[in-house]
MDTraj code that builds the backbone (N, CA, C; nanometers):
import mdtraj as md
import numpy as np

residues = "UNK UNK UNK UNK UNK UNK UNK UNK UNK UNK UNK UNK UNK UNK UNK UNK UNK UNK UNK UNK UNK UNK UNK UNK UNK UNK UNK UNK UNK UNK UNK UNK UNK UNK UNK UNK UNK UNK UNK UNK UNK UNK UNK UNK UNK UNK UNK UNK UNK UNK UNK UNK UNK UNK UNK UNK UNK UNK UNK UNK UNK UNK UNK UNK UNK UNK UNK UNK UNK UNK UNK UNK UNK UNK UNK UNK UNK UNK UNK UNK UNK UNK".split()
xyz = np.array([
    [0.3539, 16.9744, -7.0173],
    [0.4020, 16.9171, -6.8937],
    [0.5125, 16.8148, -6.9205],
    [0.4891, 16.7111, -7.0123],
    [0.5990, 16.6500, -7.0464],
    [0.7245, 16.6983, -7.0943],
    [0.7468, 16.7714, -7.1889],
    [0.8335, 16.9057, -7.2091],
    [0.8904, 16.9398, -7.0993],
    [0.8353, 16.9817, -7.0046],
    [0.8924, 17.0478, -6.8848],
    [0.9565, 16.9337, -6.8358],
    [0.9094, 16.8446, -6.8170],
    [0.9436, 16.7071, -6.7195],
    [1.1020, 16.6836, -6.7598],
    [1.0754, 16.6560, -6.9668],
    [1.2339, 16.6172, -7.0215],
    [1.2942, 16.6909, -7.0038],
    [1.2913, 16.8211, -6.9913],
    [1.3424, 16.9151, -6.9680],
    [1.4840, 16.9651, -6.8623],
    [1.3857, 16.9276, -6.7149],
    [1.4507, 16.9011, -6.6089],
    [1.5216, 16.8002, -6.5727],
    [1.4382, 16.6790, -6.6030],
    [1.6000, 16.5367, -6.6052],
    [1.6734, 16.5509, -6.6689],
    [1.6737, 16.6283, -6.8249],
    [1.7713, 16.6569, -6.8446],
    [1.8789, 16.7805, -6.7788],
    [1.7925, 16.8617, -6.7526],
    [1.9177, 16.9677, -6.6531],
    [1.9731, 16.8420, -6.5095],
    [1.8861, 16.7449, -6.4331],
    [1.9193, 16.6498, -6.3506],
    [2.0237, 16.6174, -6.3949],
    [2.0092, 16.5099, -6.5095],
    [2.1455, 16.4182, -6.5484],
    [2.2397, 16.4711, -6.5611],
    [2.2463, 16.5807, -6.6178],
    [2.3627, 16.7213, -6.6607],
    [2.4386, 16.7217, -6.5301],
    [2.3825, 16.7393, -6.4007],
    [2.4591, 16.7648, -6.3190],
    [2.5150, 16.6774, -6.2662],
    [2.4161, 16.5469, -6.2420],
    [2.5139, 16.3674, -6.1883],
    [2.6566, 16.3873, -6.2631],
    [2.6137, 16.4003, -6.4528],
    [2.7074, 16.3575, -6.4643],
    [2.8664, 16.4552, -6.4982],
    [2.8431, 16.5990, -6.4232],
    [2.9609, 16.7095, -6.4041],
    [2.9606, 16.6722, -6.2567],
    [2.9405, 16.5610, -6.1708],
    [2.9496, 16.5587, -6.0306],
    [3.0437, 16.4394, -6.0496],
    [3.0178, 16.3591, -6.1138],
    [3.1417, 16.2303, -6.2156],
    [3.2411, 16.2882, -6.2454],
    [3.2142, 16.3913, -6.3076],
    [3.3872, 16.4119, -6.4093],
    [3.4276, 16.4909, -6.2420],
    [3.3534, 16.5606, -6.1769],
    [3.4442, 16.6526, -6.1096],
    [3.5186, 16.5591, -6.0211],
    [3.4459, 16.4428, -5.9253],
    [3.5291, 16.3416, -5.8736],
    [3.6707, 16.3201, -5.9645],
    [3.6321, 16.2266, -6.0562],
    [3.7545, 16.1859, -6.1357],
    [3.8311, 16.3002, -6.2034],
    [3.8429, 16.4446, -6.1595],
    [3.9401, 16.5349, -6.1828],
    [4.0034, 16.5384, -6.0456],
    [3.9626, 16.4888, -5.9363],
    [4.0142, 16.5030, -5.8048],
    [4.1453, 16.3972, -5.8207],
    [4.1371, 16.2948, -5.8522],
    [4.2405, 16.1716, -5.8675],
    [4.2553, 16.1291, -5.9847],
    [4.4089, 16.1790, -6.0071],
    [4.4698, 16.1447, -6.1320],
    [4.4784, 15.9456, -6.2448],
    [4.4360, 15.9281, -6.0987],
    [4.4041, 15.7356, -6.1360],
    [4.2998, 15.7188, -6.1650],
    [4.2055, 15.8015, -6.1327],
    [4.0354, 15.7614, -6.1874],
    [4.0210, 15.8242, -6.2980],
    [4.0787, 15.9199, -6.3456],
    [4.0535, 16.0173, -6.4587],
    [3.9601, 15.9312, -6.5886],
    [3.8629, 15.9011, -6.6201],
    [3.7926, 15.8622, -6.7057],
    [3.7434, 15.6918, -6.6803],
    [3.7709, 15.6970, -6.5462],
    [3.7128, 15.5444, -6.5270],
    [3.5761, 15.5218, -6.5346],
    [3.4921, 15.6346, -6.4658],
    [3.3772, 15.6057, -6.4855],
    [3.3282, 15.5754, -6.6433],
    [3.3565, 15.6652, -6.7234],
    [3.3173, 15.6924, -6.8133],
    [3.3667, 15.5074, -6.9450],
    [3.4847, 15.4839, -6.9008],
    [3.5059, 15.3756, -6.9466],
    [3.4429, 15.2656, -6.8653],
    [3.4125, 15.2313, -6.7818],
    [3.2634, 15.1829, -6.6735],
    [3.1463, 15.1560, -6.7668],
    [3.0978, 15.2444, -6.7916],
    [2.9808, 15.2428, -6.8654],
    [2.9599, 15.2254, -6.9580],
    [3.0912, 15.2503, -7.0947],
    [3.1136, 15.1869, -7.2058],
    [3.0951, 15.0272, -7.1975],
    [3.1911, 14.9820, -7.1335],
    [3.1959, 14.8581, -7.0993],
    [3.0819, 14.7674, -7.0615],
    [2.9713, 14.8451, -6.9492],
    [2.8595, 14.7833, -6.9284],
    [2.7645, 14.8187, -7.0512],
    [2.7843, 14.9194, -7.1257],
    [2.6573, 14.9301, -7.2489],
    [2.6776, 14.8471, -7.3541],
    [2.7953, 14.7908, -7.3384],
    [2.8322, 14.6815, -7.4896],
    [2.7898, 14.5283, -7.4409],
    [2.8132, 14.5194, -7.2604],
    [2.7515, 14.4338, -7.2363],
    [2.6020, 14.3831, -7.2378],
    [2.5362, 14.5182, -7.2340],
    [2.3955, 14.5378, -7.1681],
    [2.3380, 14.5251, -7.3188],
    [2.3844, 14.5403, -7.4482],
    [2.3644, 14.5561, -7.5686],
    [2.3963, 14.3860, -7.6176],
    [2.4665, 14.3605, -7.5974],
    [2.4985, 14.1710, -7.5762],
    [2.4092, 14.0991, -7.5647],
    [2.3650, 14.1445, -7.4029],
    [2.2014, 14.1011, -7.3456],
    [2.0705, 14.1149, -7.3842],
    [2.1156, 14.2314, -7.5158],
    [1.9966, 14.2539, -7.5694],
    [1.8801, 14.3138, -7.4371],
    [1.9206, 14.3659, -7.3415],
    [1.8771, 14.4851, -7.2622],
    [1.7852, 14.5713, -7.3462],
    [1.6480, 14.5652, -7.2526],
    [1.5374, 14.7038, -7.3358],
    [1.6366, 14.8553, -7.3188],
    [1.5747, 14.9519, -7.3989],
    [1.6277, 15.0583, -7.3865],
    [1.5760, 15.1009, -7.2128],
    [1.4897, 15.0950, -7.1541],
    [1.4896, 15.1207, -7.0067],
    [1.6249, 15.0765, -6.9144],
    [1.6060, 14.9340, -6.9279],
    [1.7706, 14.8584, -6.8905],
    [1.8856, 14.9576, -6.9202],
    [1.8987, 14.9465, -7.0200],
    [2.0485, 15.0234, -7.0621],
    [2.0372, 15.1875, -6.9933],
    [1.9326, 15.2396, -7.0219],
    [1.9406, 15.3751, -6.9572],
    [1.9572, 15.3326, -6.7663],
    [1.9160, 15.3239, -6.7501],
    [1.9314, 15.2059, -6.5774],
    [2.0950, 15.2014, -6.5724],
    [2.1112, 15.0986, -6.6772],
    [2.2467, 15.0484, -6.6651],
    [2.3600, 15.1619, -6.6797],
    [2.3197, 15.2502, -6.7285],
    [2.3962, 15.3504, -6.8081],
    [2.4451, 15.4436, -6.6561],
    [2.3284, 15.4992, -6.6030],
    [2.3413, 15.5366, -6.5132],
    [2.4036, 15.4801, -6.3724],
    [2.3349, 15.3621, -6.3546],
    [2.4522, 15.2925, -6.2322],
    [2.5724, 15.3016, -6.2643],
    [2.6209, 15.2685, -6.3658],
    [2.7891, 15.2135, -6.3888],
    [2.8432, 15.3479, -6.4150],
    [2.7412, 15.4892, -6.4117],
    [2.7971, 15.6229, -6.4654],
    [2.8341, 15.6305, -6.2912],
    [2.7506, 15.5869, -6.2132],
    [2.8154, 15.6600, -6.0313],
    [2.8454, 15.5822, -5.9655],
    [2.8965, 15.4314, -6.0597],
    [2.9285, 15.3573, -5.9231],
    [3.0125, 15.3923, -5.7981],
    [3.1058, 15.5405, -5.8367],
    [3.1985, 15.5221, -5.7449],
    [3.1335, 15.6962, -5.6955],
    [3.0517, 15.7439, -5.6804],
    [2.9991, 15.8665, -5.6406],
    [3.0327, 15.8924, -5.4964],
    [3.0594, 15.7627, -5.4200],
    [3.0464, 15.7069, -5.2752],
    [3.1854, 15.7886, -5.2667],
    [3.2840, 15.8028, -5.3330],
    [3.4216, 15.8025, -5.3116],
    [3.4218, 16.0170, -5.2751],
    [3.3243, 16.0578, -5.3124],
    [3.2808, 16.2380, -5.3238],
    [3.3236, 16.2123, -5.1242],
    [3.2681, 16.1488, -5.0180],
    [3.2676, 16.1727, -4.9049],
    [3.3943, 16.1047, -4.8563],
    [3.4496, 16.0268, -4.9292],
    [3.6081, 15.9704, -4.8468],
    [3.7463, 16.0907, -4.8784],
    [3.7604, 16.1371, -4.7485],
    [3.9035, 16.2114, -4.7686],
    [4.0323, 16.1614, -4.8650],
    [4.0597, 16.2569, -4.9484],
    [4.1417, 16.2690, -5.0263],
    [4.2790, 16.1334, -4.9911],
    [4.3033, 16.1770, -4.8906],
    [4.4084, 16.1125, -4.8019],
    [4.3893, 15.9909, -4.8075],
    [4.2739, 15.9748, -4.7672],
    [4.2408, 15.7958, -4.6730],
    [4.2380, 15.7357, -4.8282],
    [4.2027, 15.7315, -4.9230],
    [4.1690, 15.7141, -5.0852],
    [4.3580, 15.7083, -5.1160],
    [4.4011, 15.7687, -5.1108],
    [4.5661, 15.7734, -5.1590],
    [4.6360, 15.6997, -5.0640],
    [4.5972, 15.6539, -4.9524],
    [4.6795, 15.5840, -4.8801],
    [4.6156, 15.4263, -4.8984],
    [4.5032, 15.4327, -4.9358],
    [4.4622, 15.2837, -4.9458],
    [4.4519, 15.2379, -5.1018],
    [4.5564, 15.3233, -5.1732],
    [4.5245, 15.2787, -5.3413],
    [4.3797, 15.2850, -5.4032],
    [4.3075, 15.3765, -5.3644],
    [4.1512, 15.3742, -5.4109],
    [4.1442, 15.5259, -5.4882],
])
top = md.Topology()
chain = top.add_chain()
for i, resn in enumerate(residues, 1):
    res = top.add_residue(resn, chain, resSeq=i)
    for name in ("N", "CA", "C"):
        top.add_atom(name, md.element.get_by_symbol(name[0]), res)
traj = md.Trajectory(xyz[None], top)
């Protein structure tokens, strides 16, 4: 059962994080922001000496902070510098 469990979060995470890159292939200005996002917070979160729960936490927020941006039109995002 556990097997199965890792199993599937891992097919889960797999897809958050091809739902990341596919955003940041939409806009040529985000192209790897997330991904430098999370670098940034894991060196911090590693600073803090963060449990490994934390950092996986952390890892993941700062992987979608901008996931929100999947429902704003292309347009409205290029006209407001976002």
């Amino acid at each position: 059962m556990e097997q199965q469990t890792g199993e599937i979060r891992t097919l889960f995470l797999g897809s958050i994080e091809s739902l990341v890159f596919a955003l940041e292939a939409k806009d040529q200005y985000t192209a790897g922001h997330s991904r430098r996002v999370t670098e940034i917070s894991l060196i911090i979160g590693h600073a803090l000496h963060l449990s490994e729960s934390d950092l996986e936490n952390l890892r993941w927020g700062s992987l979608l902070h901008d996931v929100g941006k999947i429902a704003v039109d292309q347009f409205i995002r290029t006209s407001l510098g976002n």
